[in-house]
ROSE-4610 file (N, C-alpha, C; in Angstrom, 1 decimal, always signed):
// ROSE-4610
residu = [X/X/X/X/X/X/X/X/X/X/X/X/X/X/X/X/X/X/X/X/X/X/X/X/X/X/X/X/X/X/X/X/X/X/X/X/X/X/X/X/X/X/X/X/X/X/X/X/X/X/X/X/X/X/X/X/X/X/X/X/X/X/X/X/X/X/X/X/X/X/X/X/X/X/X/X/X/X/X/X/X/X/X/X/X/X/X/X/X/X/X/X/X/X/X/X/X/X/X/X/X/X/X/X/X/X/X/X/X/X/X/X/X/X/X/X/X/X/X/X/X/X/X/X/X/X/X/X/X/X/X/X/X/X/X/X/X/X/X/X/X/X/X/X/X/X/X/X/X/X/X/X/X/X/X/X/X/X/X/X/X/X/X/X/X/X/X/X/X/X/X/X/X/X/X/X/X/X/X/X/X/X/X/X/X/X/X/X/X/X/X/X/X/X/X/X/X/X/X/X/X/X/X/X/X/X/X/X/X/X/X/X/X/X/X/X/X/X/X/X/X/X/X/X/X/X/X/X/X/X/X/X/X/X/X/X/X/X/X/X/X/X/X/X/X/X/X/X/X/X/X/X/X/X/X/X/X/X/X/X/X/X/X/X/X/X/X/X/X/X/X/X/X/X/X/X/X/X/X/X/X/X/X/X/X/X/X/X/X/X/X/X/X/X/X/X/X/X/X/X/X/X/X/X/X/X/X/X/X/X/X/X/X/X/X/X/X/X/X/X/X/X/X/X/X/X/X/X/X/X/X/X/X/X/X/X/X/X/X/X/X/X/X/X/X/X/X/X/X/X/X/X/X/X/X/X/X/X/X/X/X/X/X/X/X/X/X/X/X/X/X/X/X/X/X/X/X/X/X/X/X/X/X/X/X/X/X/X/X/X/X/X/X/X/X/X/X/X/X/X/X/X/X/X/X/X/X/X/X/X/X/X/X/X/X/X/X/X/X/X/X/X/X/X/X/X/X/X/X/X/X/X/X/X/X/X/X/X/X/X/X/X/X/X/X/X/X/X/X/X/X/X/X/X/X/X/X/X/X/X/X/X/X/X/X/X/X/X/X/X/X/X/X/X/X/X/X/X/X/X/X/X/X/X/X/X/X/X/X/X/X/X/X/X/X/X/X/X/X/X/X/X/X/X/X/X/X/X/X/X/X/X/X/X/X/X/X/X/X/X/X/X/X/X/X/X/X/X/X/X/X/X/X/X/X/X/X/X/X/X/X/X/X/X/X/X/X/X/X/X/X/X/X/X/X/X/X/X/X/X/X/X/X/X/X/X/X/X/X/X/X/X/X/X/X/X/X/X/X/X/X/X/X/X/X/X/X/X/X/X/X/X/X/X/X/X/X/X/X/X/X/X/X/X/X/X/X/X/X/X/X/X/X/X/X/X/X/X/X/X/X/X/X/X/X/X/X]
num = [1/1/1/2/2/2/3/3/3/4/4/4/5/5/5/6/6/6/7/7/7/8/8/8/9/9/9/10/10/10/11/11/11/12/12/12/13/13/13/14/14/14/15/15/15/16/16/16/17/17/17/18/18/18/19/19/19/20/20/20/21/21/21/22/22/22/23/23/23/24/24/24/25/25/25/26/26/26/27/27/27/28/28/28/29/29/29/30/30/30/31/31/31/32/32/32/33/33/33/34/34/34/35/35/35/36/36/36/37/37/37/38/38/38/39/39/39/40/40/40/41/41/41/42/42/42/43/43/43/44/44/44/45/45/45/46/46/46/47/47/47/48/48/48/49/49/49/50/50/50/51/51/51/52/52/52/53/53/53/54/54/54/55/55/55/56/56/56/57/57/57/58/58/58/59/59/59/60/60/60/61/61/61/62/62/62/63/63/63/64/64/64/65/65/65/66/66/66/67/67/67/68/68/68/69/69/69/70/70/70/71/71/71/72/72/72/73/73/73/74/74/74/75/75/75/76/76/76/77/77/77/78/78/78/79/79/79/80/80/80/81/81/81/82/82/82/83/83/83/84/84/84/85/85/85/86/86/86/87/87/87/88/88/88/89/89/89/90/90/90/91/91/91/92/92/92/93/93/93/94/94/94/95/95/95/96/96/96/97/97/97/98/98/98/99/99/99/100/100/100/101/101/101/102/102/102/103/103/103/104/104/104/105/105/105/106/106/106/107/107/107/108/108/108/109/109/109/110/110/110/111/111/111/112/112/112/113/113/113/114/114/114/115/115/115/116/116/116/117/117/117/118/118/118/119/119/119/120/120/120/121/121/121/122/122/122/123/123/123/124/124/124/125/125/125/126/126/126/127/127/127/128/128/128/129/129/129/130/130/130/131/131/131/132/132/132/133/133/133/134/134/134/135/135/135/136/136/136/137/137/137/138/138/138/139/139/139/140/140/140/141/141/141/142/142/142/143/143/143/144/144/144/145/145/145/146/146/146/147/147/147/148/148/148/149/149/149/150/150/150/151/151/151/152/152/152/153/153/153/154/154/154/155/155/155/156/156/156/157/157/157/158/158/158/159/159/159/160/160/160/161/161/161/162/162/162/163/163/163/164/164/164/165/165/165/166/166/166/167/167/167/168/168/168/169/169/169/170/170/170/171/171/171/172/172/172/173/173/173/174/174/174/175/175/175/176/176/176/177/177/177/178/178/178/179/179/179/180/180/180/181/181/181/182/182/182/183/183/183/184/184/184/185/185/185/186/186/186/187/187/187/188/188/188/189/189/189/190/190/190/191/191/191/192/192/192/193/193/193/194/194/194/195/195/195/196/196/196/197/197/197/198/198/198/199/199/199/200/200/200/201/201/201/202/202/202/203/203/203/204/204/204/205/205/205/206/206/206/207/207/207/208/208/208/209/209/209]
x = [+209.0/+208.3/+209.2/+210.6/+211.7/+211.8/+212.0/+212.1/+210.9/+209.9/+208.3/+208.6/+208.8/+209.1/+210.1/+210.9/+212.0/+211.7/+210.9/+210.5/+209.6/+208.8/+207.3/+208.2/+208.9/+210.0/+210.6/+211.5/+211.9/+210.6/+210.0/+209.1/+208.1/+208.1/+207.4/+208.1/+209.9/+210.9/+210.5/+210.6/+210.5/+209.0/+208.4/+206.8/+206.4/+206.8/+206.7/+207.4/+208.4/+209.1/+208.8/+208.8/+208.3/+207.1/+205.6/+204.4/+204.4/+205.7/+205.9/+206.1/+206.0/+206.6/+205.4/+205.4/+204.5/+203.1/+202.4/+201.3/+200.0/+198.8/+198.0/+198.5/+199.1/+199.2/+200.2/+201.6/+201.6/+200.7/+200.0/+199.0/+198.1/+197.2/+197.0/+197.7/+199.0/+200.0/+200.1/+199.8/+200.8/+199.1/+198.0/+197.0/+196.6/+196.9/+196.8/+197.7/+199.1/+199.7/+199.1/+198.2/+198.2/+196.6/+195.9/+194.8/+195.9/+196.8/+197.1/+197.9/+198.9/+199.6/+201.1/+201.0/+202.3/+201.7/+202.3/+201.4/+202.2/+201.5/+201.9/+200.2/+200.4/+199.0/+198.5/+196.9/+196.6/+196.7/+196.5/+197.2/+198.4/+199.2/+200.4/+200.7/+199.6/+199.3/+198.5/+197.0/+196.6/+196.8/+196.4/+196.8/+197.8/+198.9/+200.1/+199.4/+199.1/+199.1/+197.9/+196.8/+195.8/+196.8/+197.2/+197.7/+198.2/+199.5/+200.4/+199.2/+198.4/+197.7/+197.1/+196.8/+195.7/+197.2/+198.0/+198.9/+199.5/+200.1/+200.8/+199.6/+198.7/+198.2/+198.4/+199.5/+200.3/+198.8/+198.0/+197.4/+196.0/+194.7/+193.7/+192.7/+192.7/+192.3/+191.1/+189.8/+189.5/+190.1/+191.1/+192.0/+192.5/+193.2/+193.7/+192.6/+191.6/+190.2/+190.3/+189.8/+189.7/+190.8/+191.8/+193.0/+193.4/+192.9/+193.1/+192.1/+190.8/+189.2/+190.1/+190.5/+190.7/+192.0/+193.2/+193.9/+193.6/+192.7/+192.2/+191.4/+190.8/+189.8/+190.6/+191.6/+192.5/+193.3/+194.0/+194.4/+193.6/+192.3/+191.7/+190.8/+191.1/+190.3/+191.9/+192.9/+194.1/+193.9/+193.8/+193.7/+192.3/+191.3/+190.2/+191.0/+190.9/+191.1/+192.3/+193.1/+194.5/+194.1/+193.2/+192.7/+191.5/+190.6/+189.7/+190.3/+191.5/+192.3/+193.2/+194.0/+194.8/+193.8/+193.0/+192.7/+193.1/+192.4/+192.6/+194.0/+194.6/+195.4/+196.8/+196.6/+197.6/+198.0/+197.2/+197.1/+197.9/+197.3/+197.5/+199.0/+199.5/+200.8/+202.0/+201.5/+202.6/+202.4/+200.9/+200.9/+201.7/+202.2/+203.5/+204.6/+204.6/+206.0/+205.6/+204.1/+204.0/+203.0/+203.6/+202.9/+201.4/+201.1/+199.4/+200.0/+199.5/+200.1/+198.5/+198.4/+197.2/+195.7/+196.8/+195.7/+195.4/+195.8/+195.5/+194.4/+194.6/+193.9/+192.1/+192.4/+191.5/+190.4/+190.9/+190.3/+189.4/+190.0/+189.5/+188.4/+188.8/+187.5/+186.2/+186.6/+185.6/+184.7/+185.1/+185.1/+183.7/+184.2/+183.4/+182.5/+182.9/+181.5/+180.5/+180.8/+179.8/+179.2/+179.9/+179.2/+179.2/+179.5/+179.7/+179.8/+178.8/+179.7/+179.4/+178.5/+178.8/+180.0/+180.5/+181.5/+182.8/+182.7/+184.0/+183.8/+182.4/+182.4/+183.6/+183.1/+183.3/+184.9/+185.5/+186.6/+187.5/+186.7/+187.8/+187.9/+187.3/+187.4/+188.7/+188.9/+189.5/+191.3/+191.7/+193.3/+193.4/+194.4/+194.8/+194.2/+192.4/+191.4/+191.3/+192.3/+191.9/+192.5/+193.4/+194.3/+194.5/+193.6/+193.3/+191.8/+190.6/+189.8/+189.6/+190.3/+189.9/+190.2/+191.0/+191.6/+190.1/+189.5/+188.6/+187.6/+187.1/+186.0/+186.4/+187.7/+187.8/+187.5/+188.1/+188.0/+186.7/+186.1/+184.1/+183.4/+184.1/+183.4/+182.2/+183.0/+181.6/+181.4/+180.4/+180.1/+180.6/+181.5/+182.5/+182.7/+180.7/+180.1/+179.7/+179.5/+178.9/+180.4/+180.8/+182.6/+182.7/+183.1/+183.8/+183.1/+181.8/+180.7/+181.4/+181.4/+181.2/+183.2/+183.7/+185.2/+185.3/+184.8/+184.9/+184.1/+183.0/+181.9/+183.3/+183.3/+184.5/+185.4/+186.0/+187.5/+187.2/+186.1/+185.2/+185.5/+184.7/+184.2/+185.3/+186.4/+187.7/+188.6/+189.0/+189.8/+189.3/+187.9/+187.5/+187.9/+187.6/+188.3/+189.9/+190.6/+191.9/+191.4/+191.3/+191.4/+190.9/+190.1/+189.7/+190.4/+191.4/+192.5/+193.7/+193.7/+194.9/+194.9/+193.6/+193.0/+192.9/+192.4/+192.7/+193.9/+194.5/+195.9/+196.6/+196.7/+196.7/+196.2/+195.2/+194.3/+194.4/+195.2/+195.7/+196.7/+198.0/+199.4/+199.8/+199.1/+199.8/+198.7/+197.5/+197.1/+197.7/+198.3/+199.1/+199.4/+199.9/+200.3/+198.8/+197.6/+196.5/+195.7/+196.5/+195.1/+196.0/+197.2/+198.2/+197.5/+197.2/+197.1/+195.1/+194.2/+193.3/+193.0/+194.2/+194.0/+194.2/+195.7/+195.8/+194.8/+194.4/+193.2/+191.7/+191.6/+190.7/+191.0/+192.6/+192.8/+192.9/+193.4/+193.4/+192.1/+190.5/+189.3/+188.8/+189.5/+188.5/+189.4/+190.6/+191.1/+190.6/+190.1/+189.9/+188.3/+187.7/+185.9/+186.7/+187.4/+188.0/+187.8/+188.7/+189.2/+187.8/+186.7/+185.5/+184.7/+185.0/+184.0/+184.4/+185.9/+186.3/+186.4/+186.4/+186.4/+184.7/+183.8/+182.5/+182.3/+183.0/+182.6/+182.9/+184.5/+185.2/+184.5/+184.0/+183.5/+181.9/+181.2/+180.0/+178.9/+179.5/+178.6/+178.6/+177.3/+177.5/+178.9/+179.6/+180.7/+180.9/+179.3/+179.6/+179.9/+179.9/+179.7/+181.8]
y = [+6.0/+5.8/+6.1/+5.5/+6.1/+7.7/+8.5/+9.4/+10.2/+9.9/+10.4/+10.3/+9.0/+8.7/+9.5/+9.8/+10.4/+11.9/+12.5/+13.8/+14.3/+13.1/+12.7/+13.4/+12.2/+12.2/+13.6/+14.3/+15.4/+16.8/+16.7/+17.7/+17.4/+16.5/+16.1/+16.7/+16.6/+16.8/+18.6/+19.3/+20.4/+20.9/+20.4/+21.4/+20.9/+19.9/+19.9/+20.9/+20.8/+22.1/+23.7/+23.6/+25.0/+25.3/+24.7/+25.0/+25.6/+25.1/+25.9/+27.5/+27.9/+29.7/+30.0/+29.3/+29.5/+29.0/+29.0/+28.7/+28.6/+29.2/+29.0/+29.7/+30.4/+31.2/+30.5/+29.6/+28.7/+27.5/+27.5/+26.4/+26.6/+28.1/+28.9/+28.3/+29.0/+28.9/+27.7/+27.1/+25.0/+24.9/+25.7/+24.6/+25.7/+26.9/+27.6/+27.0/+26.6/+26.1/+24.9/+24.0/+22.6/+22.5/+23.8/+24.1/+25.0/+24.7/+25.8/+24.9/+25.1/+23.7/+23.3/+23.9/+23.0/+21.9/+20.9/+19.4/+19.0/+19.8/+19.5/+19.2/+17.3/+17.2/+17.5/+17.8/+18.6/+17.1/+16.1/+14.5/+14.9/+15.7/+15.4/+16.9/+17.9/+19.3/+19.2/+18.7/+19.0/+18.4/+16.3/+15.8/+15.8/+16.2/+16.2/+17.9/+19.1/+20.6/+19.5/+19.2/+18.3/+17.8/+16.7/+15.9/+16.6/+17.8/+18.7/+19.6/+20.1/+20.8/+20.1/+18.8/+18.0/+18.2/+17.7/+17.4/+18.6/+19.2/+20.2/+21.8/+21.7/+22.9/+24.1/+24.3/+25.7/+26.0/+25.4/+25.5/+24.9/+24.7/+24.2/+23.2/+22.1/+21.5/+22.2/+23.0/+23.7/+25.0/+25.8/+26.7/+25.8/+25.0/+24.3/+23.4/+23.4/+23.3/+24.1/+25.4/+26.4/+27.2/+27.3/+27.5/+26.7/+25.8/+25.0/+24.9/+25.5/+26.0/+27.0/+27.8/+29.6/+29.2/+28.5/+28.2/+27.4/+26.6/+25.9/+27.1/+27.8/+28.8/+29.9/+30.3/+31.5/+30.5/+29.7/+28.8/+28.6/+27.8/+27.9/+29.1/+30.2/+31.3/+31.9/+31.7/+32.2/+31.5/+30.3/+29.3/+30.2/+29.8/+30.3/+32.2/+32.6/+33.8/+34.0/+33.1/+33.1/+32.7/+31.9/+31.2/+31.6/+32.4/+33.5/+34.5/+35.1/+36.0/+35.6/+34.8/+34.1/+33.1/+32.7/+31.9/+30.8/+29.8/+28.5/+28.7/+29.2/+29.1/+29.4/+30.3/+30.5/+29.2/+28.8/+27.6/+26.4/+26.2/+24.8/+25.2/+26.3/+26.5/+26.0/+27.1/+27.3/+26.3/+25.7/+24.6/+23.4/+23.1/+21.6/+22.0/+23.5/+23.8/+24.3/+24.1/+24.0/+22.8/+21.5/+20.4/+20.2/+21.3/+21.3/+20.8/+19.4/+19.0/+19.3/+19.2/+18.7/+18.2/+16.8/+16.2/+15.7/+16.5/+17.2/+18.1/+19.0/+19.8/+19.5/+18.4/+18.1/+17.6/+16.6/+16.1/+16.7/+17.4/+18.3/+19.5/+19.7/+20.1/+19.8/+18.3/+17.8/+17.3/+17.0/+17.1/+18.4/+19.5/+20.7/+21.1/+20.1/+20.9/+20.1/+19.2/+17.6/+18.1/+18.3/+18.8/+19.9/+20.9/+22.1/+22.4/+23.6/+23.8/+22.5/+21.6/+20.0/+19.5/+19.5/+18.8/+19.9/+21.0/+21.6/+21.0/+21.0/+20.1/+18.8/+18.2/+16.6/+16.8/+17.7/+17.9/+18.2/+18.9/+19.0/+17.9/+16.4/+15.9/+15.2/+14.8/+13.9/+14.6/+13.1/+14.2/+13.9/+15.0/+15.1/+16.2/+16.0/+17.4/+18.3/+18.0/+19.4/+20.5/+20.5/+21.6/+21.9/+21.3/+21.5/+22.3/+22.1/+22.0/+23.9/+24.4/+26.3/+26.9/+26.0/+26.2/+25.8/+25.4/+24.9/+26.1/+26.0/+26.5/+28.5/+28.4/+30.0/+30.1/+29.3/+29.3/+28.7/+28.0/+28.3/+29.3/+30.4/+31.3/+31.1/+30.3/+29.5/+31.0/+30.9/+31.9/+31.6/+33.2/+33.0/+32.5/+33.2/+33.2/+31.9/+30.6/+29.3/+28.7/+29.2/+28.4/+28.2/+29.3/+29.7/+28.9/+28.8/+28.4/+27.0/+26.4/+24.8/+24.4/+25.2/+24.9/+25.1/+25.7/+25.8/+25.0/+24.3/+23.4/+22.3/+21.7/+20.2/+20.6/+21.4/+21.4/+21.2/+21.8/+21.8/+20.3/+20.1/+18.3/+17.5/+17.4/+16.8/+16.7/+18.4/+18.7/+18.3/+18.0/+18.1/+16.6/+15.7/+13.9/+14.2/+14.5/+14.9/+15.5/+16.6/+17.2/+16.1/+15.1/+14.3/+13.5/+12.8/+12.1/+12.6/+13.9/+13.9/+13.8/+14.4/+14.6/+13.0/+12.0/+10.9/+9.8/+10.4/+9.7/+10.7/+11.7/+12.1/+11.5/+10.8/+10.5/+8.9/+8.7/+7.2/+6.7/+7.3/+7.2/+5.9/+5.2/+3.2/+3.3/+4.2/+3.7/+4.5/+5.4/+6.6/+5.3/+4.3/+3.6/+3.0/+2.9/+2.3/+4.0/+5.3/+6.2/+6.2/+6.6/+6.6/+5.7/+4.4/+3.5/+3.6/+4.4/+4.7/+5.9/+7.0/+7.9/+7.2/+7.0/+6.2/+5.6/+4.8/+3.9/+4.7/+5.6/+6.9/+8.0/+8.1/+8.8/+7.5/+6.3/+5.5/+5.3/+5.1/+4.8/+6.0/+7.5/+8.6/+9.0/+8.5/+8.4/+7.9/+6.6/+5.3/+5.8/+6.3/+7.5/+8.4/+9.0/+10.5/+9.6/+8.8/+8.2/+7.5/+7.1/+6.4/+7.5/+8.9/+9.8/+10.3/+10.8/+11.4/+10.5/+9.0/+8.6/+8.5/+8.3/+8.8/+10.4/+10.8/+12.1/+12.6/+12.2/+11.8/+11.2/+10.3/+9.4/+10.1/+10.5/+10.8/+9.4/+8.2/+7.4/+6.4/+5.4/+4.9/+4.1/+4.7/+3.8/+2.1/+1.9/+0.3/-0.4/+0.6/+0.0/+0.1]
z = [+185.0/+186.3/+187.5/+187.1/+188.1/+188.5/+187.6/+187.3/+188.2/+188.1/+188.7/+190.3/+190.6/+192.2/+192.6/+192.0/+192.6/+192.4/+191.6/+191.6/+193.3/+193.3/+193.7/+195.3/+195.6/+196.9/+197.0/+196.0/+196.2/+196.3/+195.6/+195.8/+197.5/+198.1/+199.1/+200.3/+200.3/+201.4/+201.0/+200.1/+199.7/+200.2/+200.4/+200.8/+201.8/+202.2/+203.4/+204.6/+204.2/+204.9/+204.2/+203.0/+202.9/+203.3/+203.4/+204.0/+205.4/+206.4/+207.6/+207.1/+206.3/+206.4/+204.9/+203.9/+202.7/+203.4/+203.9/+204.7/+203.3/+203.9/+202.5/+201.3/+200.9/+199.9/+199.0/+199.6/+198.8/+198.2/+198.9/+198.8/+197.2/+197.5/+196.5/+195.2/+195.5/+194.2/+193.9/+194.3/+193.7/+193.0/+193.4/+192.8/+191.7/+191.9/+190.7/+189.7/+189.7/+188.8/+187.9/+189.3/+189.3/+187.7/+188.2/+187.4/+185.4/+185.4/+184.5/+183.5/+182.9/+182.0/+182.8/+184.2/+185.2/+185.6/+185.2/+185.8/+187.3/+188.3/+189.6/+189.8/+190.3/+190.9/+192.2/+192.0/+193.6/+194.3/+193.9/+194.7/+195.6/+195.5/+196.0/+196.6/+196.2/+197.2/+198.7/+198.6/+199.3/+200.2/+199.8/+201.5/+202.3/+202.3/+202.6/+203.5/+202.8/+203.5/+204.5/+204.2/+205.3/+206.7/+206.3/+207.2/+208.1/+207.7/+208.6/+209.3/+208.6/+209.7/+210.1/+210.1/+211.8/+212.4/+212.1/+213.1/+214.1/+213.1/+213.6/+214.2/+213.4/+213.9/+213.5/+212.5/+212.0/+210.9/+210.4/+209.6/+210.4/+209.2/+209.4/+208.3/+208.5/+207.4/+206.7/+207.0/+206.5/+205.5/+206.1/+205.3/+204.4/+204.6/+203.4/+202.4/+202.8/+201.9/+200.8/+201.7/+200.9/+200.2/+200.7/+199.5/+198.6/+198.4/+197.0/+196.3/+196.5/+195.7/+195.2/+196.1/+195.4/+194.3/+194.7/+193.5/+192.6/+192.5/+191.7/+190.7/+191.2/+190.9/+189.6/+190.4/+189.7/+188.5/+188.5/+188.1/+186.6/+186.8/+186.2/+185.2/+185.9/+185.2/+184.5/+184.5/+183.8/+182.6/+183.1/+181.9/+180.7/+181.1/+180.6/+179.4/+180.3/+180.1/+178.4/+178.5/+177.6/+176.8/+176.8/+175.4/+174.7/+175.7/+174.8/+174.2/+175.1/+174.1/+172.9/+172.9/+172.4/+171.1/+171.3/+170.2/+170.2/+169.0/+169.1/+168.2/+167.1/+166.3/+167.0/+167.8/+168.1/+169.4/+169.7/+171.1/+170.2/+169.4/+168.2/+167.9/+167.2/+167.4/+168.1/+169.6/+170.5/+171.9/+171.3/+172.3/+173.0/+172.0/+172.1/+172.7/+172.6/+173.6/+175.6/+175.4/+177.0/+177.4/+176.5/+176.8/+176.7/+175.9/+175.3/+174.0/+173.5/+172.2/+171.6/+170.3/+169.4/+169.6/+170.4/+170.2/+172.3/+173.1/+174.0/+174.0/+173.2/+172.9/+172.3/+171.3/+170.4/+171.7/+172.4/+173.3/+174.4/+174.6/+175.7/+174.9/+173.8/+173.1/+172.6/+172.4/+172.2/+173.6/+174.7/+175.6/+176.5/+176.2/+176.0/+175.4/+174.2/+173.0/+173.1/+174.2/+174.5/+175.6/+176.5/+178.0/+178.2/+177.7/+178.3/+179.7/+180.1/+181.9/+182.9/+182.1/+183.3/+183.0/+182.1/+181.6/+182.7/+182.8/+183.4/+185.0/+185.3/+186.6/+187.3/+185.9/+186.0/+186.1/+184.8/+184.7/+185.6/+186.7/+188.1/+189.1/+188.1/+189.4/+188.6/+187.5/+186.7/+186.3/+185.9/+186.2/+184.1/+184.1/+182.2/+182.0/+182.1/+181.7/+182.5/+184.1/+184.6/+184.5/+183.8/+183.9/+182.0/+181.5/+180.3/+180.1/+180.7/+180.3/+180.8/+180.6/+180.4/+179.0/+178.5/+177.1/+176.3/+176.0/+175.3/+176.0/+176.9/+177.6/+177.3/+177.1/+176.7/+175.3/+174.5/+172.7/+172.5/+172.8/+172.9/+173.3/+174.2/+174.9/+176.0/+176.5/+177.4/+178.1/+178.9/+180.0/+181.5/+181.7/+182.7/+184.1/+184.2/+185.8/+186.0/+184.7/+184.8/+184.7/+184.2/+184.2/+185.6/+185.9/+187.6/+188.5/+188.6/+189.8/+189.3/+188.0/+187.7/+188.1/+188.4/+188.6/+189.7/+190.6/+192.0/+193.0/+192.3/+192.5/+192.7/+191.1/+191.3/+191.7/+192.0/+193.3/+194.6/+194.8/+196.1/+196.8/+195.9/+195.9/+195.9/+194.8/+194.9/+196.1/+196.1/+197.2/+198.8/+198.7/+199.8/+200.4/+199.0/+199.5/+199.6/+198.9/+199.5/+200.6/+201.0/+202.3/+203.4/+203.3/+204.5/+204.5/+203.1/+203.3/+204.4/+203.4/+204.8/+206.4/+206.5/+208.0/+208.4/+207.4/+207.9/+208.2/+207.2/+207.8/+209.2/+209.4/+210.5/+211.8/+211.9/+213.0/+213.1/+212.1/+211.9/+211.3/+211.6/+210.9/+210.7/+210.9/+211.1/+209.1/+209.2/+208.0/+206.6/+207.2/+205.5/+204.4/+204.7/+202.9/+202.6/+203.4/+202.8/+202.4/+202.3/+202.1/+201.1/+200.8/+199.5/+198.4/+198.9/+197.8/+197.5/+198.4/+197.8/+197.3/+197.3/+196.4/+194.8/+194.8/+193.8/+192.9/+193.8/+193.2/+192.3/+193.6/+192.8/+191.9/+191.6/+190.6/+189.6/+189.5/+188.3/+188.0/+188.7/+188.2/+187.3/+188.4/+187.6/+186.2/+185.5/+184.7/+183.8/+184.3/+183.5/+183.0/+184.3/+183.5/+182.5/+182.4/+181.3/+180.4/+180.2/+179.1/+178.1/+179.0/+178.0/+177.8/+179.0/+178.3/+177.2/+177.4/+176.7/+175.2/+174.6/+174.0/+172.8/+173.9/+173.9/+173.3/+174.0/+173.1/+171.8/+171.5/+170.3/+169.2/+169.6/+168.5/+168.0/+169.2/+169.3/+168.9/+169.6/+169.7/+170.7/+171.4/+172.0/+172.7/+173.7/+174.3/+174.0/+174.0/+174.0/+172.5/+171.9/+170.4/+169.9]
């Protein structure tokens, strides 16, 4: 947990200052990564590029909207794309050396083969499956044009509450540790949904049982 904070802090003093010159297009890139098997959360992308542009102006909370749909977008269609080509066998292999383990994998499969393109929806809102859930959806062969619309839909939607976080702590800097602690809060609940759907789907039986 130490270790995280202290990433969390260095990566913050870092993009913050790099966003003055990397403008959207790093923005792009962190959330393409963030959609791919680099686990950089869009939690700690977007509202932060938000906040700086209410404030500063070099940017626009809208642009920074929408550059994290498009890196979310590409991000996620890389994903997609490697694992239709690539295969499940080869994924199950060489997966544990880019933090795709097994049963990572398993999950998010099952996951897809339950929902299909609602399920990639849902997936962009939730953290663990989002940067998972193109691997499955490529080794099913989902369909590309219902993928893409259902992944650009939930970043839409996600990014967009980050994006009004940041704009809100902007407009009220006395409250930045109460939006912090309700992102938080909303990435721990929509975790805590993965984990019963995703357990629900696993089992393929009533949650309550």
């Amino acid at each position: 947990m130490h270790q995280v904070a202290v990433w969390y802090l260095e990566f913050k003093t870092w993009y913050m200052g790099a966003l003055g010159s990397g403008g959207y297009p790093l923005i792009v890139l962190l959330m393409a990564m963030e959609s791919s098997i680099v686990p950089i959360p869009a939690e700690a992308v977007v509202p932060q590029a938000a906040y700086l542009a209410h404030v500063q102006g070099h940017l626009t909370p809208i642009g920074v909207w929408l550059a994290a749909i498009v890196g979310s977008w590409v991000g996620a269609s890389l994903m997609y794309w490697a694992a239709r080509w690539a295969g499940r066998p080869l994924i199950v292999r060489y997966g544990p050396y880019v933090l795709v383990s097994h049963a990572k994998l398993e999950h998010a499969e099952d996951w897809c083969a339950r929902y299909g393109a609602a399920g990639v929806f849902f997936a962009r809102l939730l953290p663990v499956i989002r940067h998972l859930i193109g691997i499955p959806a490529g080794i099913l062969r989902l369909d590309f044009v219902r993928y893409s619309l259902c992944t650009i839909a939930g970043s839409a939607l996600w990014c967009g509450v980050l994006t009004g976080c940041g704009v809100y702590a902007g407009d009220n800097p006395q409250d930045i540790g109460k939006v912090k602690v309700v992102v938080v809060a909303a990435v721990a609940v929509l975790a805590l949904l993965y984990y019963l759907l995703a357990r629900r789907a696993k089992v393929g039986i009533d949650p309550a049982v």
